[in-house]
C-alpha positions in Angstrom: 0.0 0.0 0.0 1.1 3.7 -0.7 0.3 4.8 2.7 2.9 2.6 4.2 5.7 3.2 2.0 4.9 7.0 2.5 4.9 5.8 6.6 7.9 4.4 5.9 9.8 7.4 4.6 8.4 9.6 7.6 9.2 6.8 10.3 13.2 7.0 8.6 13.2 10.3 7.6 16.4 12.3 10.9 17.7 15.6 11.1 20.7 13.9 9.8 19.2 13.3 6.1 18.8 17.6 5.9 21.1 19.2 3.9 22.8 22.4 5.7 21.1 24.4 3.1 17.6 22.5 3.7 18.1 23.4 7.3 18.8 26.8 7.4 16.2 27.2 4.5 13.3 25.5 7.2 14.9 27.9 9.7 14.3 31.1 7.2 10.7 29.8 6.7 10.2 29.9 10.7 11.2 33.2 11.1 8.8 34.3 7.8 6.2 32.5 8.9 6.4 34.0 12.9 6.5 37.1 11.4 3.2 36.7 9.3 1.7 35.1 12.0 2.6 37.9 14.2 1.2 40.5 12.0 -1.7 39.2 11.6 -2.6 39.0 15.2 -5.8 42.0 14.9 -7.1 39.9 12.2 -10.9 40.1 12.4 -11.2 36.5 11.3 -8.7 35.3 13.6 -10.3 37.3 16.7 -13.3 35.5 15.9 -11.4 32.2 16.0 -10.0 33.3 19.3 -13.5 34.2 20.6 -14.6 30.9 19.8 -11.4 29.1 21.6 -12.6 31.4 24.8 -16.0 30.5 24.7 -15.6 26.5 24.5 -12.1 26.3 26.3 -10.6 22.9 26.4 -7.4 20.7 27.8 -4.3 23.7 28.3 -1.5 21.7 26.7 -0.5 24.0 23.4 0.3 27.4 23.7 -1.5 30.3 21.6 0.6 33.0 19.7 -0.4 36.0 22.2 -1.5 34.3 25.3 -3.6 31.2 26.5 -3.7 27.4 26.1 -5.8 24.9 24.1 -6.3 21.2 23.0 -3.7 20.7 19.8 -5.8 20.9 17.2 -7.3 23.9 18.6 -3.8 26.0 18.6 -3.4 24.6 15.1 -6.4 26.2 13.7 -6.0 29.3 15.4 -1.5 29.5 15.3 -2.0 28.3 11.2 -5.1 30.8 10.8 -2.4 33.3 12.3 0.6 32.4 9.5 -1.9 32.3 6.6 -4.2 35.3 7.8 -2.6 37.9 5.7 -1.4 36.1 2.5 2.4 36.7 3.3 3.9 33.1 3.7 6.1 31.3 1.3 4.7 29.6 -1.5 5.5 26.3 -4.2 5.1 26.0 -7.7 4.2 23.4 -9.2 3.4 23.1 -12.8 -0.3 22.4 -11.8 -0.5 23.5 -8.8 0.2 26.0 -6.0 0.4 25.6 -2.5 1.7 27.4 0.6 4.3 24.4 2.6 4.6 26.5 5.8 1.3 26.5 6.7 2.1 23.1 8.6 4.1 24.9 10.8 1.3 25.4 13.4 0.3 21.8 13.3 3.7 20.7 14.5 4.0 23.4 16.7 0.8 22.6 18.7 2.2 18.9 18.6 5.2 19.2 19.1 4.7 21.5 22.4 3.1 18.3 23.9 5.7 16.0 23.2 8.8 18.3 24.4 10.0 18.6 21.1 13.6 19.2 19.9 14.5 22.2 17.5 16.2 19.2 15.1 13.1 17.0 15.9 11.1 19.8 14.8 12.6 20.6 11.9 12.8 17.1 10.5 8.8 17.0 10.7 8.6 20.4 9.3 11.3 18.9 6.0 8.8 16.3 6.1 5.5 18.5 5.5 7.6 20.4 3.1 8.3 17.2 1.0 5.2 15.5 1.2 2.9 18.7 0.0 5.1 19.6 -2.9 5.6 16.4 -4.2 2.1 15.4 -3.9 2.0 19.0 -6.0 4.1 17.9 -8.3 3.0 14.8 -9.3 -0.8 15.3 -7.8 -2.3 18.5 -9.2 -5.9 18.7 -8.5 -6.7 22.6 -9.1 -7.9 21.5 -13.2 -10.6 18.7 -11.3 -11.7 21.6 -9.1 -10.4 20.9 -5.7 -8.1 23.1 -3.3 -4.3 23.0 -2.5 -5.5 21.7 1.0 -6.3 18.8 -0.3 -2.5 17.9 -0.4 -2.2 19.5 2.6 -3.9 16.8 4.3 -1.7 14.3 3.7 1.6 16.9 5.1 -0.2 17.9 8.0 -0.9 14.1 9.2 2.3 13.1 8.0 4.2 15.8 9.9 2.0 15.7 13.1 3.1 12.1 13.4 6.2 12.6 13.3 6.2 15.6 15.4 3.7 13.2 18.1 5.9 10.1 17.2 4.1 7.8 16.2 5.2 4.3 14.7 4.6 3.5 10.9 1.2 1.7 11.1 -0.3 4.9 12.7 1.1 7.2 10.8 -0.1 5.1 8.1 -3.2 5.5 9.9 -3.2 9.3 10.5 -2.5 9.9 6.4 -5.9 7.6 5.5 -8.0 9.3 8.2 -7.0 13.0 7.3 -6.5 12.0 3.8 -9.9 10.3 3.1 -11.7 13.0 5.3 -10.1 16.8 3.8 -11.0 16.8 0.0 -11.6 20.6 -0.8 -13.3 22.3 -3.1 -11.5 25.0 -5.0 -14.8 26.9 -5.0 -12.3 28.5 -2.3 -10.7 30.6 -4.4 -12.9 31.3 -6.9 -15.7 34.3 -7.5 -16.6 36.4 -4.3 -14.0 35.4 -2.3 -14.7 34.9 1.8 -13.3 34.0 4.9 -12.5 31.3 3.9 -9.8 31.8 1.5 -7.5 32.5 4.7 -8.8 30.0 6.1 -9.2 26.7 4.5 -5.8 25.7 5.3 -6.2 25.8 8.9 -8.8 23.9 9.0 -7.2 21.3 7.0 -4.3 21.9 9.9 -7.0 21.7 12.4 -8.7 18.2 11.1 -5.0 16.6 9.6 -3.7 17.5 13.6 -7.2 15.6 15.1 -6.8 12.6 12.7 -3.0 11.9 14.0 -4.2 12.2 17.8 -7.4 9.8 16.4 -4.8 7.2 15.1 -2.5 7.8 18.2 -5.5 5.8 20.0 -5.4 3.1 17.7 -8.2 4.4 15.4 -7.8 3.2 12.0 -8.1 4.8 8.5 -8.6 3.6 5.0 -5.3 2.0 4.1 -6.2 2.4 0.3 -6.6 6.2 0.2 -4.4 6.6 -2.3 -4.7 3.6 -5.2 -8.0 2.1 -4.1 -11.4 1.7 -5.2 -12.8 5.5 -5.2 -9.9 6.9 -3.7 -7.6 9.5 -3.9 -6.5 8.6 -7.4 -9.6 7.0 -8.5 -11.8 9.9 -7.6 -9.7 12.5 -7.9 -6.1 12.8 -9.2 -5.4 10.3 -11.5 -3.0 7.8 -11.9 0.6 8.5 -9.8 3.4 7.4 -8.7 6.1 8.7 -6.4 8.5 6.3 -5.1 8.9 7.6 -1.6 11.8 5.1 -1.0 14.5 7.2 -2.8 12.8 10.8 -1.7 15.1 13.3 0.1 14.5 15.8 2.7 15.5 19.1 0.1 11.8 20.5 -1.5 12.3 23.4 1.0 15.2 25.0 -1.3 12.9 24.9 -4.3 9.9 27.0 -2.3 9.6 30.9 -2.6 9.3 34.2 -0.5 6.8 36.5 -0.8 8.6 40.1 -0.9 4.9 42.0 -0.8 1.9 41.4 0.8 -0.1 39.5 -2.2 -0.6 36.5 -3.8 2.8 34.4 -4.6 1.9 34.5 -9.1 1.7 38.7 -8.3 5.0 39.1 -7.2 7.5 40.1 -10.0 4.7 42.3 -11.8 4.6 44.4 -8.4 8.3 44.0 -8.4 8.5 45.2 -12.0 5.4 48.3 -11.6 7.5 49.7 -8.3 11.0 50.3 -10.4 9.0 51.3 -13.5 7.9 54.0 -11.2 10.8 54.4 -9.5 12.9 55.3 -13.1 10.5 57.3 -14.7 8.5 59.0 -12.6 4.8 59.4 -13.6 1.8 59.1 -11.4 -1.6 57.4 -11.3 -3.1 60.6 -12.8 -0.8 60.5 -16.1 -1.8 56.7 -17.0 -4.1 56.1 -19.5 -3.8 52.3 -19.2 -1.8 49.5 -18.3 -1.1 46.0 -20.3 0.3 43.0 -18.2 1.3 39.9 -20.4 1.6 37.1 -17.6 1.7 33.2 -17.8 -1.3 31.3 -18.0 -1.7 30.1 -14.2 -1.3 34.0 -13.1 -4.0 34.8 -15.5 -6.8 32.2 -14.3 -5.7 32.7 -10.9 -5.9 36.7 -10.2 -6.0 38.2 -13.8 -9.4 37.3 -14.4 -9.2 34.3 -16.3 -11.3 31.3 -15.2 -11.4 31.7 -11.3 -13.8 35.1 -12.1 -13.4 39.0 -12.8 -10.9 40.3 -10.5 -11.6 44.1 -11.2 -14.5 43.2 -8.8 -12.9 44.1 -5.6 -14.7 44.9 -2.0 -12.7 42.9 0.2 -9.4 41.7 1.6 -9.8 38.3 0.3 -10.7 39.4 -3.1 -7.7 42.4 -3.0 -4.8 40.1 -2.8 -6.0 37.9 -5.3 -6.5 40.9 -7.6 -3.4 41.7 -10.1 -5.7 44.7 -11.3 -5.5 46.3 -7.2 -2.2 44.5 -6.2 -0.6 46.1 -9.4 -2.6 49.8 -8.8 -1.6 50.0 -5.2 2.2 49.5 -6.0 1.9 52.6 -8.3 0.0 54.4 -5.9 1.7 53.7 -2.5 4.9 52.6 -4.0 4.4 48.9 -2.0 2.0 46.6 -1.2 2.0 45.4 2.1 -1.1 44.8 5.2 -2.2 48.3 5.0 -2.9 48.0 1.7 -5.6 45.8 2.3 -7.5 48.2 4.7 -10.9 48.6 4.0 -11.3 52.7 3.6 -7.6 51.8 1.5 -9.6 49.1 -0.8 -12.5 51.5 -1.2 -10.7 54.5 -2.1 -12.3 55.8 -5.3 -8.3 56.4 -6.5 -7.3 52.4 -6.6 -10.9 51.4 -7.6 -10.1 53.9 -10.9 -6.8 52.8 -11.5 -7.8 48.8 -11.1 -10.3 49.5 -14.2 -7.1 50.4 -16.6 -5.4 47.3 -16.0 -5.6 44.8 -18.6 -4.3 41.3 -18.0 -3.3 38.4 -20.6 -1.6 35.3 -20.4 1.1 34.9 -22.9 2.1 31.2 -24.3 5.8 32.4 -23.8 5.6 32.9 -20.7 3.6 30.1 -19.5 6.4 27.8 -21.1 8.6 29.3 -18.6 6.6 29.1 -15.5 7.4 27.6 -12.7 11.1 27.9 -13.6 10.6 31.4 -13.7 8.0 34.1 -12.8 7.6 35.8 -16.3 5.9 39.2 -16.6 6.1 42.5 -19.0 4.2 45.4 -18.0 3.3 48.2 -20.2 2.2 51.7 -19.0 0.8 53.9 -21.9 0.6 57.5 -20.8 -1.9 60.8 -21.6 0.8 62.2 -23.4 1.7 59.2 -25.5 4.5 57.8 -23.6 5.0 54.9 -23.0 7.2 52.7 -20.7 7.3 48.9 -20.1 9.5 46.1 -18.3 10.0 42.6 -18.4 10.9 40.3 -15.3 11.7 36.7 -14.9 11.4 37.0 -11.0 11.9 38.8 -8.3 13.7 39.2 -5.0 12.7 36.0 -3.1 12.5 33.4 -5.9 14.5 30.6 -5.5 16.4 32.4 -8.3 17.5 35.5 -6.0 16.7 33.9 -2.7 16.3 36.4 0.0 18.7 36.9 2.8 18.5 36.5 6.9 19.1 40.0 7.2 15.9 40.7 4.9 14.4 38.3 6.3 14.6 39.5 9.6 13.8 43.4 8.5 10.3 41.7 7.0 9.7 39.7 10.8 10.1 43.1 12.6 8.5 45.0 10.4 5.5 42.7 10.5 5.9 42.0 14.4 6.8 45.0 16.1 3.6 46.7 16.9 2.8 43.6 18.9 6.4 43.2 20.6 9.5 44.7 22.7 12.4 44.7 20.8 13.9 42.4 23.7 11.0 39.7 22.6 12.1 40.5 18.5 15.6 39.5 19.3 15.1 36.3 21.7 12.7 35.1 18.8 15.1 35.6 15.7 18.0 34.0 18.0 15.9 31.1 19.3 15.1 30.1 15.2 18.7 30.7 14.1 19.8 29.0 16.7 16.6 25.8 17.0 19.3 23.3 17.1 20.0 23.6 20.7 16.3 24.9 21.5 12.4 23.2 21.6 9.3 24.1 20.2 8.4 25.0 24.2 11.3 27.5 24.2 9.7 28.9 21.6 6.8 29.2 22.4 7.1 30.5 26.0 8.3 33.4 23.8 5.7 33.3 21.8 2.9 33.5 24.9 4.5 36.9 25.0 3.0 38.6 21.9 0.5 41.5 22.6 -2.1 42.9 21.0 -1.4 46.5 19.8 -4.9 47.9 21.4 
């Protein structure tokens, strides 16, 4: 059975198989992801998580990122609601599919903070959600049959709780059927008026992939043919796969990306390219008469308007940063793109609203060639006077191309986490993830209790 030779590779997988580059990679993605999780703390989706956590309560035993305990697969909803709140977290691309690897992180924190957890014990299951979602990506799509990028996420969120909870290979095995059979989601998600639940729909899958591995850890038992058997994963789903998990490494983390703004991961080198086309030559909002994006295909259905709905329709968050029309306008007009962007008075503002209508996107056969190798995009600007000005990008700073640096790194954490921390509390955090080798997930989060809100 699949299930137990991917068991198997999680049960064998050590800190010892992870390259020095894979490690300090996972390390980097920590530190990202803390930060977005930080930021996102006055979320109003998030409070209302947090509401709900007060109101019900439950067993103390996983710390909360700003104060209070829960049950695990509480703190995973609410700490992975936290990192994926604000669209800001590292990305994959596959050729089919996209998907957002650290959002286990708050899965195997929550676990790991009940099983005193090592930094190298941590993360090895962290390498291990990162290798299971993207080659399930890779080989897996499911976007085209109309189901979400959770849906591979289910099977890295079992598989890196049990690790993180330690669990032998027959429940593990167990875990991956259970969480696997039960978190099929529709991509619906992501398309037309956007919700809630577009930040959300991950940490649920964190939430139910977390209560399937404490299920199996009590001997509850799962489908042991999700994968190849009659009407499942591949049957109803996927399609015919294979990925032999026998000779699979530890290293997918080195191939994942960085977002540099605040917007969705296919946006990135067009906002790049808009901010030093303004930067060079100067005009303004007022002066453009319209603006042409060519962009690969996947950009295009995704947020240009293609065949996940008219994204010049904007009224919310959600529907903002999945917008290249406003994520494009708002880097002209503010020069960057990052949470304040996405406030409402700033999404209602009758300038961005204006500018969003000139954008035009298309999706050039070029370019789509190129993609995921690269992240191809030309804009043109065509001016009231007749000028015009255009640039063509291939990536941007954070690609795996021009990977970005622990000191940016760390400017993007305390930019995103200093309204909610001392500076004291900034440094112990970015030492205590450089440094996880000698720490635990319970160092970390004792720092993590720490985090206030700003009000």
């Amino acid at each position: 059975m699949i299930v137990h030779e991917l068991s198997e590779f999680i049960a064998k997988s050590s800190f010892d198989h992870l390259s020095e580059q894979a490690k300090e990679q996972l390390k980097i993605r920590l530190l990202d992801s803390l930060g977005t999780a930080i930021g996102a703390i006055e979320g109003p989706p998030v409070m209302g998580i947090r509401r709900m956590l007060d109101d019900f309560g439950g067993s103390e035993q996983s710390t909360l990122i700003g104060g209070g305990k829960t049950t695990p697969d509480r703190a995973a909803l609410y700490n992975s609601a936290l990192v994926r709140y604000l669209d800001f977290n590292d990305s994959y691309l596959a050729k089919g599919e996209t998907c957002h690897p650290s959002d286990n992180i708050g899965s195997i924190l929550a676990a790991g903070e009940t099983t005193d957890l090592n930094g190298k014990e941590f993360l090895t299951a962290l390498g291990v959600a990162y290798q299971v979602q993207c080659r399930l990506s890779d080989e897996a799509p499911v976007r085209d049959k109309g189901f979400d990028h959770t849906t591979q996420g289910a099977y890295a969120v079992a598989a890196s709780v049990s690790k993180a909870l330690g669990l032998d290979e027959e429940k593990t095995a167990n875990a991956i059927a259970i969480s696997g059979t039960a978190l099929n989601a529709l991509r619906v998600t992501r398309t037309g008026a956007l919700s809630n639940w577009k930040g959300l729909a991950y940490p649920h899958t964190a939430f139910g992939g977390t209560h399937a591995a404490l299920l199996a850890k009590y001997g509850i038992t799962g489908p042991p043919a999700v994968f190849e058997g009659n009407k499942g994963f591949m049957d109803s789903i996927a399609g015919e796969f294979s990925i032999d998990w026998s000779s699979e490494d530890l290293e997918r983390v080195t191939d994942t990306i960085i977002k540099k703004y605040n917007a969705e991961i296919h946006s990135q080198s067009s906002i790049e390219g808009m901010i030093e086309l303004k930067k060079k030559y100067g005009f303004t909002a007022d002066e453009v008469e319209d603006i042409n994006i060519e962009i690969f295909d996947v950009a295009y259905h995704i947020i240009g308007g293609g065949e996940e709905g008219d994204k010049t329709i904007v009224r919310a968050k959600e529907e903002a940063d999945h917008s290249l029309q406003y994520m494009v306008s708002a880097a002209l007009l503010d020069g960057q793109v990052m949470p304040e962007q996405y406030e409402k008075d700033r999404i209602e503002a009758d300038d961005i609203q204006s500018l969003l209508q000139k954008v035009k996107v298309s999706p050039k056969q070029e370019y789509s060639d190129r993609f995921p190798d690269e992240m191809p995009t030309k804009l043109t600007v065509h001016l009231k006077n007749g000028e015009t000005h255009s640039i063509e990008k291939r990536d941007y700073e954070g690609f795996h191309t021009r990977p970005m640096s622990w000191d940016t790194i760390i400017q993007k954490f305390e930019g995103l986490a200093e309204p909610y921390t001392s500076k004291e509390l900034r440094n112990q955090i970015v030492e205590t993830v450089k440094n996880f080798e000698q720490h635990s997930v319970s160092d970390l989060m004792e720092l993590l209790i720490k985090v206030k809100l700003e009000s």
